[in-house]
C-alpha positions in Angstrom: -15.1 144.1 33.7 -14.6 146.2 30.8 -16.0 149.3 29.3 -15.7 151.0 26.1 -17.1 154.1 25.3 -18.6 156.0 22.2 -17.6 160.1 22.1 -21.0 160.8 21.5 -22.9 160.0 24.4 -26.5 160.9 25.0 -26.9 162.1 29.0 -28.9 159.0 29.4 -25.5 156.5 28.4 -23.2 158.6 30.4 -25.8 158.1 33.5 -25.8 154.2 32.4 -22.1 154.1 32.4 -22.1 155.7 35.9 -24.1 153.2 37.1 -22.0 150.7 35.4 -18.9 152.1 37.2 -20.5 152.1 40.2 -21.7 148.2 40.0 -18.2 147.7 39.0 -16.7 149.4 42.1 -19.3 148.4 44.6 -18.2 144.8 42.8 -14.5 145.0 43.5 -14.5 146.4 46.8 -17.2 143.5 48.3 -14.6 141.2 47.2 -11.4 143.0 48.1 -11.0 140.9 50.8 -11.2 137.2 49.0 -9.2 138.5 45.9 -7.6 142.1 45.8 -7.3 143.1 42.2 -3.3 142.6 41.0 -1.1 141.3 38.0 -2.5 137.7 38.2 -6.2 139.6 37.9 -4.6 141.5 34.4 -3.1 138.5 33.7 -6.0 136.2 33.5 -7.4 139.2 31.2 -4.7 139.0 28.9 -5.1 135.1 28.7 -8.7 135.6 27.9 -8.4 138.1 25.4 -5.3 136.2 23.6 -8.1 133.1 22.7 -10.7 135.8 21.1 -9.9 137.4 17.9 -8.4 141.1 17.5 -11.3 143.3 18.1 -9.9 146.9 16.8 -10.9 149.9 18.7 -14.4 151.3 17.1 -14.2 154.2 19.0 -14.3 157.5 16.9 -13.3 161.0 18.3 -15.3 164.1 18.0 -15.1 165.9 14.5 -13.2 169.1 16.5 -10.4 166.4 17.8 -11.0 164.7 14.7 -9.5 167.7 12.6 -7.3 168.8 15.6 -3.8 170.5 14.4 -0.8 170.2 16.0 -0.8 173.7 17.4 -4.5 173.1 18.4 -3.8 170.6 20.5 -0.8 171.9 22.1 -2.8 174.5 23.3 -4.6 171.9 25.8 -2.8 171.1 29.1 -4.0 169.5 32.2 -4.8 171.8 35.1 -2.3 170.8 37.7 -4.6 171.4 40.2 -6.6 168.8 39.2 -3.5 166.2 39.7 -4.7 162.4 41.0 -3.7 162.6 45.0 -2.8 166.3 44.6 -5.5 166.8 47.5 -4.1 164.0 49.7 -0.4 165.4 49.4 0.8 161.8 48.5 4.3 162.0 47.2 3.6 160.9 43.4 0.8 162.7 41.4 -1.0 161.3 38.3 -1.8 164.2 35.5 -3.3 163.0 32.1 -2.8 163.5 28.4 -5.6 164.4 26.1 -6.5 162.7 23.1 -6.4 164.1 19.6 -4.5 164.1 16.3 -1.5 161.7 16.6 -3.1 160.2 19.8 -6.7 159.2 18.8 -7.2 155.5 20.7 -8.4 155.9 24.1 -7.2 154.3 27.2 -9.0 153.5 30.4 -7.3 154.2 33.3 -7.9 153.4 37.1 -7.5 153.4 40.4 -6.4 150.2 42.9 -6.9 151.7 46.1 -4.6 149.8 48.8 -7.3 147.2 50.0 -7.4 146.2 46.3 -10.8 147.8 44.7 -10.7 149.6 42.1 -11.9 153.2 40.5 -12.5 154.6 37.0 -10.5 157.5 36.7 -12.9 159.0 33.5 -11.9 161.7 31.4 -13.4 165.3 32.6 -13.1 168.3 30.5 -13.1 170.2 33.6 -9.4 168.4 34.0 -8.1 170.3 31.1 -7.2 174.4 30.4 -7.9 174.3 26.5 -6.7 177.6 25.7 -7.5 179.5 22.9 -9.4 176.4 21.6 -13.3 177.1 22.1 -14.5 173.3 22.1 -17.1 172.0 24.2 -16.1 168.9 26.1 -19.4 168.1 27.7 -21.2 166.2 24.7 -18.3 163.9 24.6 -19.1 161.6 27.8 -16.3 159.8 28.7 -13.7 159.8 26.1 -10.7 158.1 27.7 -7.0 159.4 27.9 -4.5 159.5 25.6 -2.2 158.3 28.4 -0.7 160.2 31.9 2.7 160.5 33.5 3.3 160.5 37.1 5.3 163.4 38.8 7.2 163.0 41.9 9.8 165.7 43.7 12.8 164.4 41.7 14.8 167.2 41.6 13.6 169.1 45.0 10.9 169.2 47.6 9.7 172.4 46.4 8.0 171.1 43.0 7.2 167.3 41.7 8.9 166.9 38.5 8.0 164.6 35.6 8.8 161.1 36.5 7.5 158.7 33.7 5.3 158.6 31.0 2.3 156.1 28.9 1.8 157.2 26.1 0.9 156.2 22.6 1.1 152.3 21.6 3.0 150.9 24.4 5.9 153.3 25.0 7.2 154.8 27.7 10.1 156.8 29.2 11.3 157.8 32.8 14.0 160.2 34.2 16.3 159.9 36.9 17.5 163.3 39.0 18.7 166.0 36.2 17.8 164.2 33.6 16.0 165.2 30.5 14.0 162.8 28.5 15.8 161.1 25.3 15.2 157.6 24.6 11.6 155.6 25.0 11.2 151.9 26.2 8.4 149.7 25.0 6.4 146.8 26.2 6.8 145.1 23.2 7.9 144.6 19.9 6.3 142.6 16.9 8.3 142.1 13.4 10.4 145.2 13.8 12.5 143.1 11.1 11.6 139.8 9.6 8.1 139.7 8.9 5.4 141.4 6.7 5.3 144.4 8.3 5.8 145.9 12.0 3.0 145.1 14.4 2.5 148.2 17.2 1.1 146.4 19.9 -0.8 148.9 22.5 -1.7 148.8 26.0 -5.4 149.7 25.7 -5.8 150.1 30.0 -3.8 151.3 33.1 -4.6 150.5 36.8 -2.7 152.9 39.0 -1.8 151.6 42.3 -2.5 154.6 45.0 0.5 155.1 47.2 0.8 155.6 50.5 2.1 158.5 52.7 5.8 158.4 52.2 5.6 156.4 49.6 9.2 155.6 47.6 7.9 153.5 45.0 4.8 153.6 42.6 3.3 150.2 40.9 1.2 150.9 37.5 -0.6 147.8 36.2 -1.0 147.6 32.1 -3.0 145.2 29.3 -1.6 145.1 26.6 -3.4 144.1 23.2 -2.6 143.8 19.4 -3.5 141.1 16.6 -1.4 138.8 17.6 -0.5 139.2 21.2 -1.8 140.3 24.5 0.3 141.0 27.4 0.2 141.6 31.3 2.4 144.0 32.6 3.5 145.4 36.0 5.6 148.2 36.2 7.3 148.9 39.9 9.1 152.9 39.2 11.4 153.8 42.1 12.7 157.3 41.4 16.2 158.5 42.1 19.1 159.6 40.5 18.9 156.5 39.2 15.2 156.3 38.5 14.2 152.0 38.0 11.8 150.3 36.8 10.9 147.1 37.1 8.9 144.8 34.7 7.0 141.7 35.2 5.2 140.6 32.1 3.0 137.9 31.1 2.6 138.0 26.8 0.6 135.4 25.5 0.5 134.6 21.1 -3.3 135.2 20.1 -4.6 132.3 19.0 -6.0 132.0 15.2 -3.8 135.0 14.4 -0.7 134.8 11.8 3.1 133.6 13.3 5.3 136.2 14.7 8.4 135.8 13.6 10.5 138.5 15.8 9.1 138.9 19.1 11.1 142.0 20.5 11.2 141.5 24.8 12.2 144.8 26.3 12.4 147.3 23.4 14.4 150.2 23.3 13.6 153.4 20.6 15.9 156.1 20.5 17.8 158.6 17.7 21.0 158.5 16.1 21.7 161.3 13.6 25.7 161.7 14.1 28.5 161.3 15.9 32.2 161.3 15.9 32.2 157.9 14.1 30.0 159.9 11.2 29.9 163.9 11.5 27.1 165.2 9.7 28.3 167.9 7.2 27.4 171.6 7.5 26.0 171.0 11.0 27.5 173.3 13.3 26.9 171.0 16.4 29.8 168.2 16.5 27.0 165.0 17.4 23.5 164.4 17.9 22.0 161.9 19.4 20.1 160.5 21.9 22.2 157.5 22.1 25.5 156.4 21.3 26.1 152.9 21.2 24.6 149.3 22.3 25.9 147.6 25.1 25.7 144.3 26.0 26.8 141.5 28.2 26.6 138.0 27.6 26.3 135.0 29.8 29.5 134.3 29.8 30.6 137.7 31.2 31.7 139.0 27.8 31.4 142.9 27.3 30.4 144.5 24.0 30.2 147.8 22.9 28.7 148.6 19.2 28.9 152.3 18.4 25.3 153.7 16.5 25.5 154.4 13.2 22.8 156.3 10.7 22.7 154.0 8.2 21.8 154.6 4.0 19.3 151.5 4.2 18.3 149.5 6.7 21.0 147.6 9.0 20.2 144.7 11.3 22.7 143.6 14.0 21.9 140.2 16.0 23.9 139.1 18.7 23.2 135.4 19.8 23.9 134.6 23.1 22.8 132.3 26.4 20.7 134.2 29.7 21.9 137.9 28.7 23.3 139.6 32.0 22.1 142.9 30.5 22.0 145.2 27.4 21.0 148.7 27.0 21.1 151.9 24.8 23.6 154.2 26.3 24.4 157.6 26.1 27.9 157.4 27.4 29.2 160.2 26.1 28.0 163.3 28.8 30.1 166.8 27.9 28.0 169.5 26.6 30.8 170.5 24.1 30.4 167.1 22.3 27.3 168.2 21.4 26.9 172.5 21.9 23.2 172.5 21.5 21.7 174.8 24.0 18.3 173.6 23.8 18.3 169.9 23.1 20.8 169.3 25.8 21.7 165.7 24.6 24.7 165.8 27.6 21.5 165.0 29.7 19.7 162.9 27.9 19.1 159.1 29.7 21.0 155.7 29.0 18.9 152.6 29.5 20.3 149.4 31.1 18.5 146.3 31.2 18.9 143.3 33.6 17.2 140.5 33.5 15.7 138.9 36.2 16.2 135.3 36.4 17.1 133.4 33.2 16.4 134.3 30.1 17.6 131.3 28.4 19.1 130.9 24.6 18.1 133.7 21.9 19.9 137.2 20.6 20.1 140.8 21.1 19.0 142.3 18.2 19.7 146.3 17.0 18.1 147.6 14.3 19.5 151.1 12.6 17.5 152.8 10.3 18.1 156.0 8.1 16.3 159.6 9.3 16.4 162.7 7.1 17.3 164.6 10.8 17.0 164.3 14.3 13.2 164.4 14.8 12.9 160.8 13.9 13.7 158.0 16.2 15.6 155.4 13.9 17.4 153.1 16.4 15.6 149.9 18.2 17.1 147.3 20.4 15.4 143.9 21.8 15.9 141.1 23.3 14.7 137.6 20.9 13.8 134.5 22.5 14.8 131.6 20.5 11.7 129.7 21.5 8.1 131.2 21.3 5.0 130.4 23.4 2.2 128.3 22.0 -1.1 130.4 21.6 -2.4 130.9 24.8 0.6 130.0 27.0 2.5 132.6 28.5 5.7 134.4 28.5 6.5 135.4 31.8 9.9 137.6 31.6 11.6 140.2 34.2 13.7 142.6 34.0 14.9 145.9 35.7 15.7 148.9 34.3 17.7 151.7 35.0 17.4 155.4 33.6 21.2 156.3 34.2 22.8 159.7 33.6 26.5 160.5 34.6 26.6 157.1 37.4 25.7 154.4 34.5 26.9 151.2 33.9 30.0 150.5 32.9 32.2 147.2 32.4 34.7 146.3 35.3 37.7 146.4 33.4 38.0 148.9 30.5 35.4 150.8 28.2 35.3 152.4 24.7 35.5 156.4 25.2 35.2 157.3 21.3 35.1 155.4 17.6 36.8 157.6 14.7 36.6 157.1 11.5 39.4 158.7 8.9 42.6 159.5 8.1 45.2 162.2 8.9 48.3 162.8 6.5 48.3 160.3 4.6 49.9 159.1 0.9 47.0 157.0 0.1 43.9 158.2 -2.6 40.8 158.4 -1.9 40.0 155.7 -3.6 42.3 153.4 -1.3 40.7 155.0 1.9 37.4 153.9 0.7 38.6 150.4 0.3 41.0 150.5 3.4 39.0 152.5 6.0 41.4 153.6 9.4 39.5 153.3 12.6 41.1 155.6 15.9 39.4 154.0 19.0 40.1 155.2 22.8 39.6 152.8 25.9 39.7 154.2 29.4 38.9 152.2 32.7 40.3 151.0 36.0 42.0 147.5 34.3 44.2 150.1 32.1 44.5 152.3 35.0 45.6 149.4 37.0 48.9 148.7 34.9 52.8 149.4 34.9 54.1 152.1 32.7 55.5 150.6 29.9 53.1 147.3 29.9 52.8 145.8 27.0 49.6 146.0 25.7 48.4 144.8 22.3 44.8 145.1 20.3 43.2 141.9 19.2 41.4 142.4 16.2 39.1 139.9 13.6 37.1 140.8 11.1 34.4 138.4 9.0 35.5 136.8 6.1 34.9 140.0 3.9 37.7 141.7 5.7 41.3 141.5 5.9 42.9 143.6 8.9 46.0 145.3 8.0 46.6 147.2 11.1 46.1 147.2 14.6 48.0 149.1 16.7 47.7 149.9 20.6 49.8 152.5 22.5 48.9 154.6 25.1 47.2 158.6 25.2 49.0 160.8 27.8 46.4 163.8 26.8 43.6 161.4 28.3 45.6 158.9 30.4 43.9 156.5 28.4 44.6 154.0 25.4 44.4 154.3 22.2 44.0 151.8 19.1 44.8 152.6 15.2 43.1 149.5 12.9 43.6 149.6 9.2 40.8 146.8 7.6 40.5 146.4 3.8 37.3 145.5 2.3 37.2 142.2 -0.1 33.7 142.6 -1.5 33.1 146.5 -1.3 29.4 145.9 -1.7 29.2 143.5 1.2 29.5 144.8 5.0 32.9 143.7 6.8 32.0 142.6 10.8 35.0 143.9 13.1 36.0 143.3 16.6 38.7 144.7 18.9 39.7 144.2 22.4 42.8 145.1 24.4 45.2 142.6 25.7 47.9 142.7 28.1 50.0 139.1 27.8 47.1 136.8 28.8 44.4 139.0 30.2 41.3 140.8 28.6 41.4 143.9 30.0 38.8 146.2 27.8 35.0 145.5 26.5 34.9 144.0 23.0 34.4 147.0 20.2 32.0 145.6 17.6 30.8 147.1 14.4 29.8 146.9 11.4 31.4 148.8 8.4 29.0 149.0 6.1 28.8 149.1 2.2 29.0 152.4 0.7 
């Protein structure tokens, strides 16, 4: 059962919802017992609502959060006090976000209690300290959330710490112990690239499941809605210094709506503005980013590394492969002086690694790089694309788990990338004949390298796509870093095309670094 509400109530509609709400619990709690409401219950929701045409929200806010600036509305915060299980001293803590410029579609958000019933949790003005605003919340009835986060004592017992966050279409982002948030996730992409236009699908209600004393874990139900997909979603958060979160979703193609032609599983959004593969000139701060590079791992066990880039135009990477053992945006590199920015702290900022969960069968990574005018704007997006698509009405069920890493994150088991460089020292050559015959100075560290003789011989494999022709590649080792390094000299044939490169290390037969992918793009 499903409500939707107008901002302007009358005191007679807001009594009529009550009453509603309280048909609707009295409803699910006499039945707790046959059929606890769950995923299947949001599932069979989704299903519904994916063989009905898109029905856009018609709710409309009040003129004063209509007009709302962005100061105004920063000047509303939830009261703490009024925190979801503040009262019961349960270990998580539910606070709410308040709707309002950028964020004007409501969602509803409840309760599943743990027999299964469930609760409205409505919007109360008395929830929210709204400053040096002088609005009066009590006309406006029931207007919904913008979204809420869940706290939980990450970083101490003495104060429960933002955990994770719903809010706005369907993203959301977590934090593991001393992290600060970077990067969001997303339930799910439409025609980020190869459509008519990008389609921000939304989840339009939340069902919260209470936990119990002690609790370790937290489960948060979700619908998801947009024109041409609906979607069921469970979300299992386990905080930590690794904080996880598993997903179990069910997305279903509406029926009667237009094809999708790039169905993004598992999104990732983050920021790229520069980097020691592209500085960005007059900034004092030597990178900034939220994320430095894709990483990937195929079926097969092959490791891949592609180092972001800010691109001049819009740059679309896809990397076909067979049941993905994981990719992820990562933000490997973690030493404050890479970065020397005393309030952003990007050292701290999140990787996210996704595993699958089960078998994802045939399609292709997919990272799309996009330019930003500065670091305010995120312009980086990864996904997973299936190569086969549902039939209207029939579901995709996918899995996954995903980690919020910090300094402990994923790595491959032989040898990773530490750094890409782009440039030359001394050199004889113009500048015109660096522009055609770009020099790339890459580092790889990890146990595999560790693991070796002095004096092995180690060499660097590198190809490059038919619009390049390497001209050097050269591997010896780093005793300032105890690690290896590579020098690769690639000429471009077709300046206006981009040349595709890839690097590995070698020692006689064995593969004993990730691949180093990128894309050298035209100028």
């Amino acid at each position: 059962m499903t409500l939707s509400f107008s901002p302007h109530h009358t005191l007679q509609q807001t009594r009529r919802w009550a009453v509603l709400f309280a048909l609707q619990a009295l409803f699910f709690g006499a039945s707790a017992h046959a059929q606890a409401f769950d995923f299947d219950s949001v599932s069979r929701l989704a299903q519904t609502r994916a063989a009905e045409p898109y029905r856009a929200n018609s709710d409309k806010l009040p003129a004063e959060l209509a007009n709302i600036t962005y100061d105004q509305l920063r000047d509303i915060r939830f009261k703490p006090a009024q925190s979801v299980w503040r009262a019961e001293q349960l270990p998580f803590e539910a606070q709410f976000f308040h709707l309002g410029l950028y964020q004007t579609e409501p969602v509803r958000i409840h309760e599943i209690t743990p027999q299964g019933s469930v609760s409205h949790l409505p919007y109360r003005g008395a929830d929210f300290d709204y400053g040096k605003n002088t609005f009066n919340p009590a006309p406006w009835g029931d207007l919904g959330h913008a979204g809420f986060r869940l706290h939980y004592p990450l970083n101490g017992t003495q104060y429960k710490d933002e955990l994770i966050v719903f809010q706005g279409a369907s993203y959301f982002r977590a934090l593991g112990a001393g992290q600060q948030y970077g990067l969001s996730a997303r339930g799910l992409a439409i025609d980020t690239v190869g459509g008519s236009g990008e389609e921000f699908p939304r989840f339009s209600e939340f069902w919260i499941q209470r936990p119990a004393a002690g609790a370790t874990e937290v489960t948060v139900l979700a619908l998801l809605e947009s024109p041409r997909a609906t979607g069921a979603y469970r979300f299992v958060v386990r905080p930590g210094q690794q904080t996880t979160t598993t997903v179990t979703a069910r997305v279903y193609l509406r029926a009667g709506a237009g094809p999708v032609n790039t169905l993004g599983i598992a999104p990732l959004t983050s920021m790229f503005l520069s980097g020691e593969n592209q500085p960005a000139p007059g900034d004092f701060r030597p990178e900034v980013h939220d994320s430095d590079g894709l990483m990937m791992v195929s079926g097969e066990g092959e490791w891949m590394w592609r180092p972001l880039q800010r691109p001049n135009g819009i740059a679309v990477s896809s990397f076909a492969m067979q049941n993905p053992r994981g990719f992820g945006l990562m933000q490997r590199d973690r030493s404050f002086a890479s970065y020397e920015d005393v309030e952003a702290r990007y050292e701290r900022r999140p990787s996210a690694w996704i595993k699958p969960l089960g078998n994802w069968g045939a399609g292709r990574v997919e990272l799309v790089q996009l330019p930003t005018p500065d670091e305010t704007h995120d312009n980086i997006v990864a996904y997973w694309v299936p190569a086969t698509l549902p039939a209207p009405g029939q579901p995709l069920e996918v899995a996954y788990e995903m980690a919020w890493q910090g300094d402990n994150q994923q790595r491959p088991p032989s040898s990773w990338v530490t750094q890409t460089r782009r440039g030359y020292g001394f050199t004889r050559l113009t500048p015109a004949e660096q522009l055609q015959q770009p020099q790339y100075v890459l580092d790889f560290t990890g146990p595999a390298l560790d693991a070796l003789p002095a004096g092995a011989p180690v060499r660097a494999v590198v190809t490059a796509n038919s619009n390049g022709r390497v001209i050097e590649a050269l591997a010896y080792p780093n005793p300032a870093t105890r690690s290896w390094r590579v020098s690769l000299r690639v000429e471009r044939i077709d300046a206006k095309q981009p040349v595709e490169l890839r690097a590995y290390l070698q020692h006689i037969n064995d593969t004993v670094s990730e691949t180093w992918t990128h894309l050298l793009l035209p100028e």
